[in-house]
Structure formats: C-alpha cells, structure tokens
N, CA, C and O of each residue as an XYZ file, in Angstrom:
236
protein
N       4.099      6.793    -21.885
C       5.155      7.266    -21.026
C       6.237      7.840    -21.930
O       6.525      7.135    -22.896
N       6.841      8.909    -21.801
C       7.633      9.313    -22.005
C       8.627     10.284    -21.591
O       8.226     11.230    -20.914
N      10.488     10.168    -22.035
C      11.044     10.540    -20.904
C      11.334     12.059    -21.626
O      11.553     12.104    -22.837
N      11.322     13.127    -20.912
C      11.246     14.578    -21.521
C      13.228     14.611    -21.157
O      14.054     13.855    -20.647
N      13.208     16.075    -21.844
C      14.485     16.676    -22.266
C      15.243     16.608    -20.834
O      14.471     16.559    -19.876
N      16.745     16.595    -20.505
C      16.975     16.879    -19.629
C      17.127     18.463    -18.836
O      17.435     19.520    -19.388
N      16.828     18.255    -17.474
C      17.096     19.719    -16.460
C      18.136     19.723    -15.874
O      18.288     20.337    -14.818
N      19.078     19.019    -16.464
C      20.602     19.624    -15.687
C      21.100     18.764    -13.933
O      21.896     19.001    -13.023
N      20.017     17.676    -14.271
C      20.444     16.778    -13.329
C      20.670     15.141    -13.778
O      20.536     14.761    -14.941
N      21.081     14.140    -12.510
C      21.569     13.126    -13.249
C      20.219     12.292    -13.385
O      20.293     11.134    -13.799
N      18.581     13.030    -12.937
C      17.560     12.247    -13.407
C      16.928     13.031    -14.753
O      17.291     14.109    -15.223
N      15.831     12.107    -15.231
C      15.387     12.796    -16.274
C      13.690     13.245    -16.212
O      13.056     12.309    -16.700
N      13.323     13.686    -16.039
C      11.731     14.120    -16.316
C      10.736     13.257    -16.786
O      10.624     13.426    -18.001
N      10.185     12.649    -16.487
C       8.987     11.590    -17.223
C       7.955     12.148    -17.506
O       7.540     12.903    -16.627
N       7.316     12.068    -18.479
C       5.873     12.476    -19.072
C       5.035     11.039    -18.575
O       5.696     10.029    -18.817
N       3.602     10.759    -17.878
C       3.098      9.333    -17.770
C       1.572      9.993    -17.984
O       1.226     10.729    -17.060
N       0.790      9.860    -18.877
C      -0.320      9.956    -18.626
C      -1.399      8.531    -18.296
O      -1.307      7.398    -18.769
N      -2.425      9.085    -17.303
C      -3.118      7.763    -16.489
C      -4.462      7.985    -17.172
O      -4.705      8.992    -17.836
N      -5.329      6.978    -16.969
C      -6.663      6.941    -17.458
C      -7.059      6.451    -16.036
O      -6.384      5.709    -15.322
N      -8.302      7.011    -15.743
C      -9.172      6.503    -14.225
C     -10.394      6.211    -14.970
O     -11.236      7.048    -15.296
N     -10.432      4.769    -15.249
C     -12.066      4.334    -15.592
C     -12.872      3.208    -14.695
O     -12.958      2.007    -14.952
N     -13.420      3.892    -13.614
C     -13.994      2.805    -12.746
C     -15.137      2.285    -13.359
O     -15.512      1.453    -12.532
N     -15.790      2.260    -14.132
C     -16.564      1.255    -14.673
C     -15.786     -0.104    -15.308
O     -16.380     -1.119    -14.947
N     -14.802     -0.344    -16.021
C     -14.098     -0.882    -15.984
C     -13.899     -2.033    -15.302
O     -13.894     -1.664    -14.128
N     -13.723     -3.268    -15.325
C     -13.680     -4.344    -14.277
C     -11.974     -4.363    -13.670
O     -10.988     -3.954    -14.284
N     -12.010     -4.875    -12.505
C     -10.599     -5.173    -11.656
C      -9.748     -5.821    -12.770
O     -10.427     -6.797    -13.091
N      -8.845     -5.818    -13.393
C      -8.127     -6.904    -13.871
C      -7.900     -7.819    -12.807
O      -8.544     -8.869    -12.795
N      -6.936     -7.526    -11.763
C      -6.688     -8.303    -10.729
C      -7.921     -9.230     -9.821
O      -8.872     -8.514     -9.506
N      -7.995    -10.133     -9.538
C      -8.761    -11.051     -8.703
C      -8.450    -10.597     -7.417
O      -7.301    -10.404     -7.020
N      -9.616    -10.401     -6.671
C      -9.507    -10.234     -5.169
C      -9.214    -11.528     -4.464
O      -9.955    -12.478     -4.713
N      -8.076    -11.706     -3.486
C      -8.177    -13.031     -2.730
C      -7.755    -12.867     -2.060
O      -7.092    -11.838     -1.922
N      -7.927    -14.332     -0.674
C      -7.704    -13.693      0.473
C      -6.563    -14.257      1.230
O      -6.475    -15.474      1.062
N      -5.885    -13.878      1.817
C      -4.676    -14.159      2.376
C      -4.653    -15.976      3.236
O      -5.537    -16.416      3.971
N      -3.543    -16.594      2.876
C      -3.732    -17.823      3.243
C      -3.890    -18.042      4.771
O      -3.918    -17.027      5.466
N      -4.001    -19.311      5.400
C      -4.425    -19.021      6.838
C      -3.073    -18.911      7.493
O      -3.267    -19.052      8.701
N      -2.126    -18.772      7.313
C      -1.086    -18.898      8.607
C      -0.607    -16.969      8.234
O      -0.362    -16.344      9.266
N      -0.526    -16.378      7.284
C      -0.707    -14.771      7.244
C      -1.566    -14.416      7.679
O      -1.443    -13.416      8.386
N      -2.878    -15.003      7.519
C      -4.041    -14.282      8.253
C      -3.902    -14.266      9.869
O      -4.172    -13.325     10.615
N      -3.339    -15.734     10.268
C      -3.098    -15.666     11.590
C      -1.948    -14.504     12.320
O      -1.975    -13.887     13.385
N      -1.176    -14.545     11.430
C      -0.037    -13.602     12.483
C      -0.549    -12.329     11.767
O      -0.180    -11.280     12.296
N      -1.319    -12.217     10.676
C      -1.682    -10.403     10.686
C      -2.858     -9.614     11.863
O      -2.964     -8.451     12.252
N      -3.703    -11.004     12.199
C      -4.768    -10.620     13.251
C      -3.609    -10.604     14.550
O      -3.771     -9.617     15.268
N      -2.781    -11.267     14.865
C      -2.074    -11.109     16.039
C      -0.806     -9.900     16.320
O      -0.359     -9.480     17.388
N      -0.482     -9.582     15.032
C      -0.104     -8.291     15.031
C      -1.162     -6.956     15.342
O      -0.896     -5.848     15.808
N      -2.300     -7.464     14.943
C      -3.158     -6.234     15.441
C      -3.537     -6.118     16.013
O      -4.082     -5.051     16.292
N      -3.567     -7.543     16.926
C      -4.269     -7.424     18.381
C      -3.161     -6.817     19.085
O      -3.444     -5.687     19.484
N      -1.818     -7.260     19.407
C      -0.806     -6.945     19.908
C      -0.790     -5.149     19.844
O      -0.624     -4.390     20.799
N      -1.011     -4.801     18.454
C      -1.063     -3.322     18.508
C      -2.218     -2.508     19.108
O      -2.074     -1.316     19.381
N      -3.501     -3.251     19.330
C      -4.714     -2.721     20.075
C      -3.805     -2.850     21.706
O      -3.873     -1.869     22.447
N      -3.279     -3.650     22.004
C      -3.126     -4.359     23.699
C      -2.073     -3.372     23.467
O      -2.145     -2.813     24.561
N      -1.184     -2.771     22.871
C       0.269     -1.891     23.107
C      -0.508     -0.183     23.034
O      -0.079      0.833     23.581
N      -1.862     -0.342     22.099
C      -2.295      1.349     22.345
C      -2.830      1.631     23.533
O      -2.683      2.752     24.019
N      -3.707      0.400     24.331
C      -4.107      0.282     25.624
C      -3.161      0.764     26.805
O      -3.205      1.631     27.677
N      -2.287     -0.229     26.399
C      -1.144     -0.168     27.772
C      -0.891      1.694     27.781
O      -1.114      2.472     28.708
N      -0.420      1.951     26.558
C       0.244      3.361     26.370
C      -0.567      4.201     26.994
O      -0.038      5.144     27.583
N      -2.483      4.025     27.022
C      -3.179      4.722     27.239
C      -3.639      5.014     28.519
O      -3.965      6.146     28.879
N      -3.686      3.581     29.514
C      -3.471      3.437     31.045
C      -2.074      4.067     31.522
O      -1.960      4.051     32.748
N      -1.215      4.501     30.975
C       0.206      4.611     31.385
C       1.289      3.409     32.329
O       2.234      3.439     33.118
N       0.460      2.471     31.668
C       1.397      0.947     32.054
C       3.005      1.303     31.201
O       3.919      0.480     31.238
C-alpha cells in the first residue's frame, strides 16, 4: 500500500495492490451463527417473505 502525491484535495490517493489466489486455503474458519441470531435472522426473513406477500395481494 502506498499513499501517492497529492491532487489538490484534503484526501490523498492510495496505491493498494491485491493478489486473488483461490487455491489458497480460507485463513478465516467458517462458523455458524449462535442459536438465538440464527433465530431472529430466520424470523426476520420470514417476516420479509409475509411483508413481500402482503405487498403482492395488495393487503
């Protein structure tokens, strides 16, 4: 990373170059959300299936 010359504003330009190597393993561990998030994320989405419904009957 590096930050380039300034352009006459109060930010500065960043240089970042990325590497994409999917062979590579995850660093990060996949895991899964504990049970009381899992519960209100499925009930947020049901709520949002039952609110696209309603919208769609014109309730």
């Amino acid at each position: 990373m590096q930050r380039l010359p300034g352009i006459g504003s109060d930010h500065f330009p960043i240089l970042i170059r990325l590497s994409y190597e999917p062979e590579e393993k995850a660093e990060q561990p996949q895991t899964r959300p504990d049970a009381d998030t899992e519960e209100e994320a499925d009930k947020i989405i049901e709520k949002g299936y039952t609110d696209q419904d309603d919208a769609q009957s014109g309730i």
